[in-house]
C-alpha positions in Angstrom: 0.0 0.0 0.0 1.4 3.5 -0.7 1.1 6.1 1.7 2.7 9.1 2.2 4.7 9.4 5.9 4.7 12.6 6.0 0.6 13.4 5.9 -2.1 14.2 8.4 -2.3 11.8 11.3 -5.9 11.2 10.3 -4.2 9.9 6.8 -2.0 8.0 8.6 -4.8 6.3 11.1 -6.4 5.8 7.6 -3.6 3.9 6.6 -3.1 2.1 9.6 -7.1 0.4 9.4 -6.7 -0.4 5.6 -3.5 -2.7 6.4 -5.2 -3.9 9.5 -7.4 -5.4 7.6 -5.4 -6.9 4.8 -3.3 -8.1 7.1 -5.8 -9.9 9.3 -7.0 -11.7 6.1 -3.4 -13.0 4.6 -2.8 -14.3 8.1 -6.1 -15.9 8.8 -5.8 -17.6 5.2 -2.3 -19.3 6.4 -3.3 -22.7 7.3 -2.7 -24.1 11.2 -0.4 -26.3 10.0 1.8 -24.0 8.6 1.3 -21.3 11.4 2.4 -24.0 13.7 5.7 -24.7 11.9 6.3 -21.2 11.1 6.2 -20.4 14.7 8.6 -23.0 15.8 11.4 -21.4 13.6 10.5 -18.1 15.1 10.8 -19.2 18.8 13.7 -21.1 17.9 15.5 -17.8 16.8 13.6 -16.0 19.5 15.6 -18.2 22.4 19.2 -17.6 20.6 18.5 -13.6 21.5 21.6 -13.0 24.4 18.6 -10.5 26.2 16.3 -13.2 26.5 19.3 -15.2 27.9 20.1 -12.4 30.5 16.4 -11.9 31.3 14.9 -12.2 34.6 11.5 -11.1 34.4 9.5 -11.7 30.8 6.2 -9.9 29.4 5.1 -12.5 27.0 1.5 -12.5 25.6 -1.1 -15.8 25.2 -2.6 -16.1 21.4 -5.8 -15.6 20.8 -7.5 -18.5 19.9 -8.7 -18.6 16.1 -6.7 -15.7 15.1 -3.2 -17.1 14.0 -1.0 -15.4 16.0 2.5 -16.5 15.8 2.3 -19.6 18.9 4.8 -18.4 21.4 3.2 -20.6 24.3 6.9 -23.0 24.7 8.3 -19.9 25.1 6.5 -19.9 28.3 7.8 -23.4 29.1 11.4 -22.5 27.9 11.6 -19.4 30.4 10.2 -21.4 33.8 12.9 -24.3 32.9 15.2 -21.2 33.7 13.6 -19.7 36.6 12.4 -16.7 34.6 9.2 -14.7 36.1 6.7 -14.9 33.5 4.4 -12.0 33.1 1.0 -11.7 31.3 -0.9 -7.8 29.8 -4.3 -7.6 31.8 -6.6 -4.4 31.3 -8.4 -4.1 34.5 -11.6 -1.9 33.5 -12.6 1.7 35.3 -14.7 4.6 35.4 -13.4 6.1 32.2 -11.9 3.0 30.1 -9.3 0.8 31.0 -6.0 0.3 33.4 -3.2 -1.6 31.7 -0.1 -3.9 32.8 1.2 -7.0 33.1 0.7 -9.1 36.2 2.6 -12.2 37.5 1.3 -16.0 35.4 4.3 -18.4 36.3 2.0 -20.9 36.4 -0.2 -20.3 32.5 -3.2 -22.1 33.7 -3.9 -19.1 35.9 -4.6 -17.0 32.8 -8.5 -16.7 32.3 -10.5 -14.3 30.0 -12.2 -11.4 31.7 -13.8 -10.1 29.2 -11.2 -8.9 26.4 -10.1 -10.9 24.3 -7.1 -12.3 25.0 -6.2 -14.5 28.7 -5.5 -12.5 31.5 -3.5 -13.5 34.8 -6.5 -12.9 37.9 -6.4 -9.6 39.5 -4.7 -11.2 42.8 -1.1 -11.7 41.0 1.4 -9.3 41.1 1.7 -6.3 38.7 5.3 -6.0 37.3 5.6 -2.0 38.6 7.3 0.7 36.0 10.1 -0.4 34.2 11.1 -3.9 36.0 10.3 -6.0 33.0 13.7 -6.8 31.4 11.9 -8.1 27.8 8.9 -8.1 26.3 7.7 -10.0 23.7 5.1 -8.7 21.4 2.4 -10.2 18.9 1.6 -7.9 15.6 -0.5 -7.8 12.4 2.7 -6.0 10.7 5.9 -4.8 11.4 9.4 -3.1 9.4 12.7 -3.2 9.1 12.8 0.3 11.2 11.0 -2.0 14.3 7.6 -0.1 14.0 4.9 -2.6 14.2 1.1 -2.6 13.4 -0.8 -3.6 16.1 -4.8 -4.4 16.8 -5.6 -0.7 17.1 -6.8 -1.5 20.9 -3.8 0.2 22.0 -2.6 -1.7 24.9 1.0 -1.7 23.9 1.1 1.7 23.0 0.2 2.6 26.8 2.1 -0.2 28.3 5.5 -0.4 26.4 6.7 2.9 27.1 6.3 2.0 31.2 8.9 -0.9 30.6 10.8 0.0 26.8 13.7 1.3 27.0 15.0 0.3 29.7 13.5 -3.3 29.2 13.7 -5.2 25.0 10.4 -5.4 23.1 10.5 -8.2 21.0 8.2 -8.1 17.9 7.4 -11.6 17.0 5.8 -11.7 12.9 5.7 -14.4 10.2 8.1 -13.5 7.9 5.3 -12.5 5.1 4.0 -9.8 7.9 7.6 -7.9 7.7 7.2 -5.1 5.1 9.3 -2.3 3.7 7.7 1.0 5.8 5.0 1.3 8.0 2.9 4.6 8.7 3.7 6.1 12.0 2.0 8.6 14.2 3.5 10.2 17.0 3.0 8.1 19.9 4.3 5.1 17.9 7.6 3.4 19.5 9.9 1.2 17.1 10.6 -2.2 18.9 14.6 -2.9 19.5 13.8 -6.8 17.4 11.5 -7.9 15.1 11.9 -12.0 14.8 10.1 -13.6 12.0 10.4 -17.3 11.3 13.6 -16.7 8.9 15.1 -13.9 10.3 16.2 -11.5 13.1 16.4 -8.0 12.7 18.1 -6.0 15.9 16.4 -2.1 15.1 
């Protein structure tokens, strides 16, 4: 799609939803089988990354069932085996929308929906406070070279990132045939410091 980065953030935003949804369509079309291998080359590549190595405390996300989502769920396996703390986002609703996070899941049958749609840890675990997660890893629709990435347009990670990147890695995890050459940005967008696809790993 072309798109000019320098226009109007309401031509950007406009951008943004047209991609979103020829995104969500090329990925739902790739078949379960292939998803599944696809993400087992990505989260072999994922685990050779030295910051996941040096981690102690790991934002990682559950996929959303029926949506194709790159699998990442040994990941949360791979990270106990080590004695990592294994953290889950939550959005815990309020008067005027949502409070966001990630809460404590060491165990993943603790994650439950509440009522979004993804699996949430239960309010009673932890909350990782400001800037104590050491990497995060992070599910997409899109993302570049550049680290940008196109998310849901819910805007959880746009709030939540910031309050643990930089200081912490955010790790975009795509299929490769999600990577493209430029994405449009708006002003609150935060470029990831990897993108891992299933072939290759780009350090941004």
């Amino acid at each position: 799609m072309d798109f000019d980065p320098s226009g109007t953030q309401e031509a950007v935003e406009q951008a943004k939803q047209a991609l979103r949804r020829r995104m969500r369509s090329v990925r739902q079309a790739l078949p379960a089988s292939a998803a599944q291998a696809r993400s087992a080359r990505l989260i072999e590549r994922v685990t050779r990354l030295q910051g996941l190595h040096e981690a102690n405390r790991v934002g990682l996300y559950w996929p959303i069932e029926g949506r194709r989502e790159v699998d990442v769920t040994p990941l949360h396996g791979w990270l106990r085996e080590r004695g990592r703390a294994v953290y889950y986002p939550f959005m815990d609703p309020t008067e005027d929308g949502f409070r966001t996070g990630f809460r404590l899941a060491n165990d993943s049958s603790q994650l439950t929906s509440r009522g979004q749609r993804f699996l949430e840890p239960p309010p009673h675990c932890p909350e990782a406070p400001r800037q104590t997660l050491d990497v995060v890893v992070v599910p997409a629709l899109a993302a570049d070279s550049r680290g940008y990435r196109l998310g849901y347009g819910s805007g959880f990670y746009d709030v939540t990132l910031p309050e643990h990147c930089p200081g912490g890695i955010a790790i975009v995890v795509i299929y490769h045939f999600q990577l493209l050459a430029e994405l449009p940005v708006q002003d609150h967008d935060q470029p990831a410091a990897f993108v891992v696809t299933d072939e290759t790993t780009l350090k941004t």
